[in-house]
MARDODO-901082 format. One record per residue (C-alpha): residue number from 1; residue in three letters; x negated, y, z. Coordinates in nm, 3 decimals. Example, Ala and Ser with C-alpha at 12.3 -4.5 7.8 and 13.67 -1.06 7.14 Angstrom:
! residues 2
+--------+-------+---------+---------+---------+
! marmar ! pakol !       x !       y !       z !
+--------+-------+---------+---------+---------+
!      1 !   ALA !  -1.230 !  -0.450 !   0.780 !
!      2 !   SER !  -1.367 !  -0.106 !   0.714 !
+--------+-------+---------+---------+---------+
END
This chain:
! residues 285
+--------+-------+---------+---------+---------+
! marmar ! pakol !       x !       y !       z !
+--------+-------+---------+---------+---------+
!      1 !   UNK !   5.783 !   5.191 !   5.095 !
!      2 !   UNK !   5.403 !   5.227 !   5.075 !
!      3 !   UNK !   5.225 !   5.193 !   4.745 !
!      4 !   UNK !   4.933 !   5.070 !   4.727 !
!      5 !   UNK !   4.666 !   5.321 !   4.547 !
!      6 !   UNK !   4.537 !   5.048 !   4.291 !
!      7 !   UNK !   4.910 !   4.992 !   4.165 !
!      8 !   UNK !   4.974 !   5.287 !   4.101 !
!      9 !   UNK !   4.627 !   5.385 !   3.879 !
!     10 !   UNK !   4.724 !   5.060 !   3.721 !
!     11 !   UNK !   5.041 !   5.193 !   3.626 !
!     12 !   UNK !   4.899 !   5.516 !   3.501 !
!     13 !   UNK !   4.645 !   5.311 !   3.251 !
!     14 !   UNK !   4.959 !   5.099 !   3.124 !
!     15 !   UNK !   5.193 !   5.374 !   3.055 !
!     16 !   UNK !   4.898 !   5.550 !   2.899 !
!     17 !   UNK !   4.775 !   5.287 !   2.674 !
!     18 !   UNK !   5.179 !   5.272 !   2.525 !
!     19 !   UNK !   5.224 !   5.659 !   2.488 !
!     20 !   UNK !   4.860 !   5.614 !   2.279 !
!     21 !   UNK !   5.065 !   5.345 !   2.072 !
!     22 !   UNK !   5.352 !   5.496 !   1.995 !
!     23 !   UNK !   5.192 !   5.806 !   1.874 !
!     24 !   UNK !   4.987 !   5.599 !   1.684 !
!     25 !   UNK !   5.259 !   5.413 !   1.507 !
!     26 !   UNK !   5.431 !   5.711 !   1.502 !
!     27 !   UNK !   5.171 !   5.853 !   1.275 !
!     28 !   UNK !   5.152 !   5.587 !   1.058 !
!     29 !   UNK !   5.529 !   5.608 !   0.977 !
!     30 !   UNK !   5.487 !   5.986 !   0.914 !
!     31 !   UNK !   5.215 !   5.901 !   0.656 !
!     32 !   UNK !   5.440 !   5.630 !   0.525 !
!     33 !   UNK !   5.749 !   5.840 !   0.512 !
!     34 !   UNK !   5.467 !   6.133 !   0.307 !
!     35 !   UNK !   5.373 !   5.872 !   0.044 !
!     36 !   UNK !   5.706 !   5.769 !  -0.037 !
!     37 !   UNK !   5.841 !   6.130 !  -0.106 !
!     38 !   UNK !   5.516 !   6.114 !  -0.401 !
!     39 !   UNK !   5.610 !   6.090 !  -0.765 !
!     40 !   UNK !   5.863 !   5.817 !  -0.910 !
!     41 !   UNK !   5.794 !   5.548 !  -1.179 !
!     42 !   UNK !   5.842 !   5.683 !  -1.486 !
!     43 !   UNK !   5.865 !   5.329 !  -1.696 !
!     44 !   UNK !   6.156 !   5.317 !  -1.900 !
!     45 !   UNK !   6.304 !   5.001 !  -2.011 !
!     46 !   UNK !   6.128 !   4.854 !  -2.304 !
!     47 !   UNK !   5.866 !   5.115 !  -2.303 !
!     48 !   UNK !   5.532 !   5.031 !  -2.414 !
!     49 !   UNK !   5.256 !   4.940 !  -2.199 !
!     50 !   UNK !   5.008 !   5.222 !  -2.266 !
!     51 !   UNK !   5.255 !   5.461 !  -2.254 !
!     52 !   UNK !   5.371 !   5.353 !  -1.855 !
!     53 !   UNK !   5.338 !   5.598 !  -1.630 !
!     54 !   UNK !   5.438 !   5.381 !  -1.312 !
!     55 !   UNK !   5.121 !   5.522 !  -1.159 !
!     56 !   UNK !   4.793 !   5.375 !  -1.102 !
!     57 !   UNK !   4.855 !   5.055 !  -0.932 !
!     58 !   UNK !   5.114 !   4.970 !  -1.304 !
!     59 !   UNK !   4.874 !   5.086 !  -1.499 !
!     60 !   UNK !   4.517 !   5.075 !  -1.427 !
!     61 !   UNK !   4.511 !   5.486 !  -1.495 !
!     62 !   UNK !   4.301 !   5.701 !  -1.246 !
!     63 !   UNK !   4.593 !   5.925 !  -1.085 !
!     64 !   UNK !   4.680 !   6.229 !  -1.271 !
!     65 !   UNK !   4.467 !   6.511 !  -1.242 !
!     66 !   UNK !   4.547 !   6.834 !  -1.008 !
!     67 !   UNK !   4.827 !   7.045 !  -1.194 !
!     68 !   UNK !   4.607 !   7.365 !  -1.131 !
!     69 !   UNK !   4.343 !   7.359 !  -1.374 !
!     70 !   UNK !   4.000 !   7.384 !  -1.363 !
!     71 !   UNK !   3.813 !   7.702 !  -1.536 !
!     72 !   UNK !   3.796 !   7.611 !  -1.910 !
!     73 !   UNK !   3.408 !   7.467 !  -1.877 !
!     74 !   UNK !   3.166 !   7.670 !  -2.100 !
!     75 !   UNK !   2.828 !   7.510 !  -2.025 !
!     76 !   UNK !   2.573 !   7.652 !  -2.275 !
!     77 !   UNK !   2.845 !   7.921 !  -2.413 !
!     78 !   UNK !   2.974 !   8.220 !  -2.247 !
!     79 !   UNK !   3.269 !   8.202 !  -2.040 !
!     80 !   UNK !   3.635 !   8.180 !  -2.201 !
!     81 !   UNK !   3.766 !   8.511 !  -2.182 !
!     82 !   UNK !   4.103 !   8.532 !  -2.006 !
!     83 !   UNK !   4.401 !   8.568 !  -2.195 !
!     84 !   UNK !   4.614 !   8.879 !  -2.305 !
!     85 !   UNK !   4.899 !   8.849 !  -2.047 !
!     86 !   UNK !   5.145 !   8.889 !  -2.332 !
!     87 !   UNK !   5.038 !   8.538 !  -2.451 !
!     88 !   UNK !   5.315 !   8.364 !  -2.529 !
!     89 !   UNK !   5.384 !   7.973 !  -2.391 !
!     90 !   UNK !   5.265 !   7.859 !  -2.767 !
!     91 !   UNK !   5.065 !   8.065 !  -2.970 !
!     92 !   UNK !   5.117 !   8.048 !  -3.384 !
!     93 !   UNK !   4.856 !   8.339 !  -3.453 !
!     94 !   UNK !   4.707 !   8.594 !  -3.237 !
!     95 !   UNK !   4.673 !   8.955 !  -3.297 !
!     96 !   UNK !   4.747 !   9.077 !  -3.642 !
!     97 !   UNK !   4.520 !   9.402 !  -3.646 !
!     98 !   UNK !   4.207 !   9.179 !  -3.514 !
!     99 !   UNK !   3.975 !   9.129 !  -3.810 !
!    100 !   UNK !   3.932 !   8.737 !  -3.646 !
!    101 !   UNK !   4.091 !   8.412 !  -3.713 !
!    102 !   UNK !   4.053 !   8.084 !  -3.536 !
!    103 !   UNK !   3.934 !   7.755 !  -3.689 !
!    104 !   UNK !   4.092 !   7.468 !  -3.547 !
!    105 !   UNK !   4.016 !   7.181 !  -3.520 !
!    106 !   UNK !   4.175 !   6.774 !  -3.462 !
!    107 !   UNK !   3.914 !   6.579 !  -3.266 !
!    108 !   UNK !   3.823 !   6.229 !  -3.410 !
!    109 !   UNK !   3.615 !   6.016 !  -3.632 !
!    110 !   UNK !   3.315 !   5.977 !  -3.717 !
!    111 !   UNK !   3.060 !   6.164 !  -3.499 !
!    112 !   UNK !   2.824 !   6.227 !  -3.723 !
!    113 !   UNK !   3.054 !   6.395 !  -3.935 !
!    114 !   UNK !   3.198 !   6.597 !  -3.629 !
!    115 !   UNK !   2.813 !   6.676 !  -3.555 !
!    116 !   UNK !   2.741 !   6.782 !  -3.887 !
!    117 !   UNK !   3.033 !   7.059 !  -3.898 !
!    118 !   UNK !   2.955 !   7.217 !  -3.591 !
!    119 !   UNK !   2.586 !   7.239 !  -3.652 !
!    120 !   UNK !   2.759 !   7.374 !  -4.008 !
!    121 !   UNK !   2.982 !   7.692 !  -3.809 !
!    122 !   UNK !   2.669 !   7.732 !  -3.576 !
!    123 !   UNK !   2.430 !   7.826 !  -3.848 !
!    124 !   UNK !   2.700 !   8.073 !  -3.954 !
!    125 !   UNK !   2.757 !   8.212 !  -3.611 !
!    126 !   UNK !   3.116 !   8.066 !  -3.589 !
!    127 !   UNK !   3.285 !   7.919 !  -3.303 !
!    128 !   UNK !   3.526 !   7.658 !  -3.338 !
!    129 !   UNK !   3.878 !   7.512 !  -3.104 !
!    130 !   UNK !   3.832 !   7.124 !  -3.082 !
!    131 !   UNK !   4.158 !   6.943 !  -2.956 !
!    132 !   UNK !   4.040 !   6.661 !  -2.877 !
!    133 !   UNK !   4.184 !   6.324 !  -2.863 !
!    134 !   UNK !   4.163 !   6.121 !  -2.576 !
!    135 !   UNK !   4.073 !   5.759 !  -2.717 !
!    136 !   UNK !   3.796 !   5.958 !  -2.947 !
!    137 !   UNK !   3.650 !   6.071 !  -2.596 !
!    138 !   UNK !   3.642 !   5.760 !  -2.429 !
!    139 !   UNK !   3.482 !   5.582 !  -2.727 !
!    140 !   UNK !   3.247 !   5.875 !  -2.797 !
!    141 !   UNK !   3.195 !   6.105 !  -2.530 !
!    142 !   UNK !   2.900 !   6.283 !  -2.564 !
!    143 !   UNK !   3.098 !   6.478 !  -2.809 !
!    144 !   UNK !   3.243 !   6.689 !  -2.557 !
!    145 !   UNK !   2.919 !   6.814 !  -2.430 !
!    146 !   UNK !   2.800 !   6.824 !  -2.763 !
!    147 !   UNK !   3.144 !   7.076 !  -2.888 !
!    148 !   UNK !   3.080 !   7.307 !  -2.535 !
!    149 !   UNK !   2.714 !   7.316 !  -2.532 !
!    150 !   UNK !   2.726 !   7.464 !  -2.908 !
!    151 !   UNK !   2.939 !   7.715 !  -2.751 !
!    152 !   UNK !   3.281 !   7.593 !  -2.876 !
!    153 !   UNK !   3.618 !   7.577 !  -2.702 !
!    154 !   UNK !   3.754 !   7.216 !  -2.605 !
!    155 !   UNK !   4.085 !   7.122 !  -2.538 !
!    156 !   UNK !   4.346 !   6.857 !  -2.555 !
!    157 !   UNK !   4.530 !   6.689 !  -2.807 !
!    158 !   UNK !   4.734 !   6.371 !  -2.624 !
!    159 !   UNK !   4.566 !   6.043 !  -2.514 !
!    160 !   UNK !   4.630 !   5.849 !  -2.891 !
!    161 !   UNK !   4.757 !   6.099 !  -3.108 !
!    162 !   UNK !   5.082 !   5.912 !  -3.169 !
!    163 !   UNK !   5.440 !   6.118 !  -3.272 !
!    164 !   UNK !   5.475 !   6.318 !  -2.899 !
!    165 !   UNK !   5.830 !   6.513 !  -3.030 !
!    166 !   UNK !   6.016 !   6.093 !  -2.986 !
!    167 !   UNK !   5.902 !   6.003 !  -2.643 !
!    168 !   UNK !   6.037 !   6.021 !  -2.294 !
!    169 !   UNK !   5.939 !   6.325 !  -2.080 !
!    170 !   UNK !   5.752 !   6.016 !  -1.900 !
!    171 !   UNK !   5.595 !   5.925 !  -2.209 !
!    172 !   UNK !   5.471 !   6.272 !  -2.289 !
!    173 !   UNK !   5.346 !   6.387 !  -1.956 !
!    174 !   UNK !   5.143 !   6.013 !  -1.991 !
!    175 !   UNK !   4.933 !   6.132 !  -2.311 !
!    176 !   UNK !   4.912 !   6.436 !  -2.207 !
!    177 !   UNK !   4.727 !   6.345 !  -1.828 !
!    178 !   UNK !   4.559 !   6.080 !  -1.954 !
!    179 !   UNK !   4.387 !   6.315 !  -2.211 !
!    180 !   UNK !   4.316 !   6.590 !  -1.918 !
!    181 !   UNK !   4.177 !   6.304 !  -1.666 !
!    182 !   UNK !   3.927 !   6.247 !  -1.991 !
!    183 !   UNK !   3.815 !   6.580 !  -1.987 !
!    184 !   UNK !   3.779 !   6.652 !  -1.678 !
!    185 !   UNK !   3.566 !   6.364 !  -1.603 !
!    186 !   UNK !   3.342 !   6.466 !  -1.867 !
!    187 !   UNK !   3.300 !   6.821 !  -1.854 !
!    188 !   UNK !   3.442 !   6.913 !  -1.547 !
!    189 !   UNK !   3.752 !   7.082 !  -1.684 !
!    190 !   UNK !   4.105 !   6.996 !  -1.847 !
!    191 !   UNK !   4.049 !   7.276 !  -2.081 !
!    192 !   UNK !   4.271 !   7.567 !  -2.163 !
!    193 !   UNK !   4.462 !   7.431 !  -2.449 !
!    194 !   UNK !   4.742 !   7.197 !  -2.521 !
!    195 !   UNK !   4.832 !   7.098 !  -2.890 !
!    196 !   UNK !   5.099 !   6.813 !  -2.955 !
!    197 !   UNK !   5.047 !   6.554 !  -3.134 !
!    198 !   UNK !   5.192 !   6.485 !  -3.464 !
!    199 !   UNK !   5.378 !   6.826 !  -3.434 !
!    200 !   UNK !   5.321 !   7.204 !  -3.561 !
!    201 !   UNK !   5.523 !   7.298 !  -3.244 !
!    202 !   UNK !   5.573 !   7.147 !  -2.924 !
!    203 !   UNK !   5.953 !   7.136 !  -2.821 !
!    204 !   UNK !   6.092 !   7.269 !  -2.515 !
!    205 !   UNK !   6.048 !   6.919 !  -2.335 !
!    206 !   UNK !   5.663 !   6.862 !  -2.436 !
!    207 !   UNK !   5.580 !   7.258 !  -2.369 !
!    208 !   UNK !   5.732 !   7.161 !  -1.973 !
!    209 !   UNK !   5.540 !   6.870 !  -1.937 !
!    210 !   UNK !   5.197 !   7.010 !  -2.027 !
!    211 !   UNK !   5.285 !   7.308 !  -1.747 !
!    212 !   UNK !   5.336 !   7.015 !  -1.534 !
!    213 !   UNK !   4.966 !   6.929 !  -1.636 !
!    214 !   UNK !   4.848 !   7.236 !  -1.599 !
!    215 !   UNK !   4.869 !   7.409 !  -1.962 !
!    216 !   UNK !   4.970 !   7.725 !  -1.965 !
!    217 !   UNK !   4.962 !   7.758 !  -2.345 !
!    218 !   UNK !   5.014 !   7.539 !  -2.632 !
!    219 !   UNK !   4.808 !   7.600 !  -2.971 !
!    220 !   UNK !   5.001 !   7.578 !  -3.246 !
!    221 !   UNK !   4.929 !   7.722 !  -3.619 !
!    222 !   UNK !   5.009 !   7.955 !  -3.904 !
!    223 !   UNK !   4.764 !   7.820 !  -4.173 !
!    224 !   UNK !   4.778 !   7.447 !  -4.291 !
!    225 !   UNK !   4.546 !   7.361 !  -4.602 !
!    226 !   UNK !   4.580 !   6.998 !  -4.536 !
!    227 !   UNK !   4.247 !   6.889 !  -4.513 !
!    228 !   UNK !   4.334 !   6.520 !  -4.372 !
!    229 !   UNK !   4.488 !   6.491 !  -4.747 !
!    230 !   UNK !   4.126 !   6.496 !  -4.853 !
!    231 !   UNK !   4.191 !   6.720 !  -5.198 !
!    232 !   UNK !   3.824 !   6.813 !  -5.223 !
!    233 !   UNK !   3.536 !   7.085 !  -5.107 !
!    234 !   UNK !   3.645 !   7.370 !  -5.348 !
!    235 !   UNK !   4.042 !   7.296 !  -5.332 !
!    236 !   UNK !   4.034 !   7.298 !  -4.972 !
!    237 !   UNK !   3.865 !   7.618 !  -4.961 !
!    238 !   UNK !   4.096 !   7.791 !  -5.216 !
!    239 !   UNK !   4.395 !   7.679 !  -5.026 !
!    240 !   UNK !   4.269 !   7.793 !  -4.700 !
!    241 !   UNK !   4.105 !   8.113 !  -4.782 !
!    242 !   UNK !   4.465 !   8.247 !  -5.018 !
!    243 !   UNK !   4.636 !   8.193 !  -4.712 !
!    244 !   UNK !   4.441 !   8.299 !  -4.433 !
!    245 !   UNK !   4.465 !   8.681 !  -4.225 !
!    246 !   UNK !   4.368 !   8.882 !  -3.930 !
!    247 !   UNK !   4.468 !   8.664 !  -3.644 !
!    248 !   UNK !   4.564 !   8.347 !  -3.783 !
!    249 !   UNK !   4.513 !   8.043 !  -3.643 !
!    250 !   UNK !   4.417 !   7.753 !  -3.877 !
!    251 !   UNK !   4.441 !   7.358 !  -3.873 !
!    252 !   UNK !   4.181 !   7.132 !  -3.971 !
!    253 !   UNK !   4.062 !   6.793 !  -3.918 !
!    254 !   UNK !   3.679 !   6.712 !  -3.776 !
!    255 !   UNK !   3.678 !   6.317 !  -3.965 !
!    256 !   UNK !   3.693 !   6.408 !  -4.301 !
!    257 !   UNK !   3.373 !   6.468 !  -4.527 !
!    258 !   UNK !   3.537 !   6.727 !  -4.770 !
!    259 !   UNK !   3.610 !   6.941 !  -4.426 !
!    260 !   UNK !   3.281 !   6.973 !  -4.381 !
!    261 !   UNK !   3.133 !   7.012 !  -4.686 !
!    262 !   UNK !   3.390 !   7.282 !  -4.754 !
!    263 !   UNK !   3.313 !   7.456 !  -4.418 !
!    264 !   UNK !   2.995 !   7.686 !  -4.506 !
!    265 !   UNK !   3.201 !   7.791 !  -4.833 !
!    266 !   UNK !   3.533 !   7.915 !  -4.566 !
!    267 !   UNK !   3.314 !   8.089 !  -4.346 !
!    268 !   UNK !   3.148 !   8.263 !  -4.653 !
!    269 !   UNK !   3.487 !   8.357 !  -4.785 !
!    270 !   UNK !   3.624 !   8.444 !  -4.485 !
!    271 !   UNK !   3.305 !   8.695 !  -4.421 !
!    272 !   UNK !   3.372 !   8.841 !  -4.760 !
!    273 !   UNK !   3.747 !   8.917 !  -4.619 !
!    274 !   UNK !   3.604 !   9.081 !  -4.325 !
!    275 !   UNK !   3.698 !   8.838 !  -4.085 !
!    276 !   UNK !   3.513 !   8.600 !  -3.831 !
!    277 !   UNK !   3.579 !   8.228 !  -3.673 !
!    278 !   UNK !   3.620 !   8.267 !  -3.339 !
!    279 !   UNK !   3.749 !   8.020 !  -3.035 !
!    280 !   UNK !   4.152 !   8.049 !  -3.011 !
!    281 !   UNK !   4.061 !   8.200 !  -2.628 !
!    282 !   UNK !   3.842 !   8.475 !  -2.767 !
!    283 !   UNK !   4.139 !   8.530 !  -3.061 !
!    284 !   UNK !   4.397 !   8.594 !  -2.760 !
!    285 !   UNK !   4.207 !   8.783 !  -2.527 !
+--------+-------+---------+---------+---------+
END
């Protein structure tokens, strides 16, 4: 049988326009297939709203940041030195024999007061850890500009600073991301340290889930004068400075007055020990 020379180039368009759609379709149910494999909802039952980490469609959350992180950002310091590879997952103190401590401190309240104590270590020469809280940031965030550009260390401290040892993995790996996305999007880095929330020491399920952040390290401490108690300039500093040694790392609170009226008296004392404030990065290095 003779075929006619049209039929067949009219063939030839057909059966290429439907290999074009399968692949096409085809493609669009690998991508499908891709997305699906992504991560799970985390909701629990009964679990509260802020805390849902369904993803961003549940909760209105930007998606969670990249689990590498980003260079600690230094703008207007000099860069955060890396770490001693003997750092452990959470530090308590750092070196014994260094004549250097790190002041610590829980990011939140009232700005001005926050401004006033590190204007306070800069005049000394001191640099300062902020672990910040995520909720502070959002409602003030020129703060985290303000803490790098004065050449302190920033890092995180949950999303709302509520009791991080009680919640779900879910839960925890919520405040924790939620607190990263913050800093990232305002200094261009999730910063090198994690400290939990309501906790000296993160357990073995919060220390996994801020690895799965992209925290290397948590930030404890070996010194707690219990500023947030408010006892008073001179108290504080007495409590603080009997305790204190090479290498200790030391928690305080940026919202309370007495903290920073007390702060140019602790870094007095602490010259007359023969020890500096330094960042917790520069402690471990």
């Amino acid at each position: 049988m003779t075929v006619d020379r049209r039929t067949v180039l009219r063939s030839t368009a057909r059966l290429a326009a439907l290999t074009a759609t399968g692949a096409l379709i085809a493609a669009c149910d690998d991508s499908a297939s891709e997305t699906s494999h992504g991560p799970a909802s985390y909701a629990a039952p009964g679990q509260p709203p802020h805390l849902n980490t369904a993803g961003p469609a549940a909760t209105g959350l930007p998606a969670a940041p990249s689990r590498t992180p980003t260079a600690p950002a230094t703008a207007g310091a000099t860069a955060a030195p890396p770490l001693a590879v003997n750092t452990p997952d959470e530090v308590v103190n750092g070196p014994r024999d260094r004549r250097e401590v790190a002041l610590t401190f829980h990011g939140q309240g009232d700005p001005a007061l926050a401004t006033a104590l590190l204007a306070a270590a800069e005049k000394h020469g001191a640099r300062l850890t902020v672990l910040a809280v995520g909720s502070w940031l959002d409602q003030q965030p020129q703060m985290a500009r303000r803490i790098l550009d004065g050449g302190h260390e920033l890092g995180n401290h949950t999303q709302n600073h509520l009791d991080i040892s009680t919640m779900t993995a879910a839960q925890a790996q919520a405040e924790i991301t939620q607190c990263a996305e913050r800093l990232q999007k305002l200094t261009g880095s999730i910063g090198r340290w994690f400290r939990p929330s309501a906790a000296q020491y993160a357990t073995p399920m919060v220390r996994e889930q801020a690895k799965l952040v992209g925290y290397q390290h948590c930030l404890s401490y070996d010194v707690d004068p219990r500023d947030y108690t408010d006892p008073g300039a001179d108290v504080l500093q007495r409590r603080l400075l009997k305790a204190v040694s090479g290498g200790s790392v030391v928690a305080l609170h940026m919202g309370h007055r007495g903290t920073v009226e007390a702060l140019p008296g602790i870094l007095d004392g602490l010259a007359k020990l023969g020890l500096s404030a330094v960042t917790a990065s520069q402690l471990c290095a």
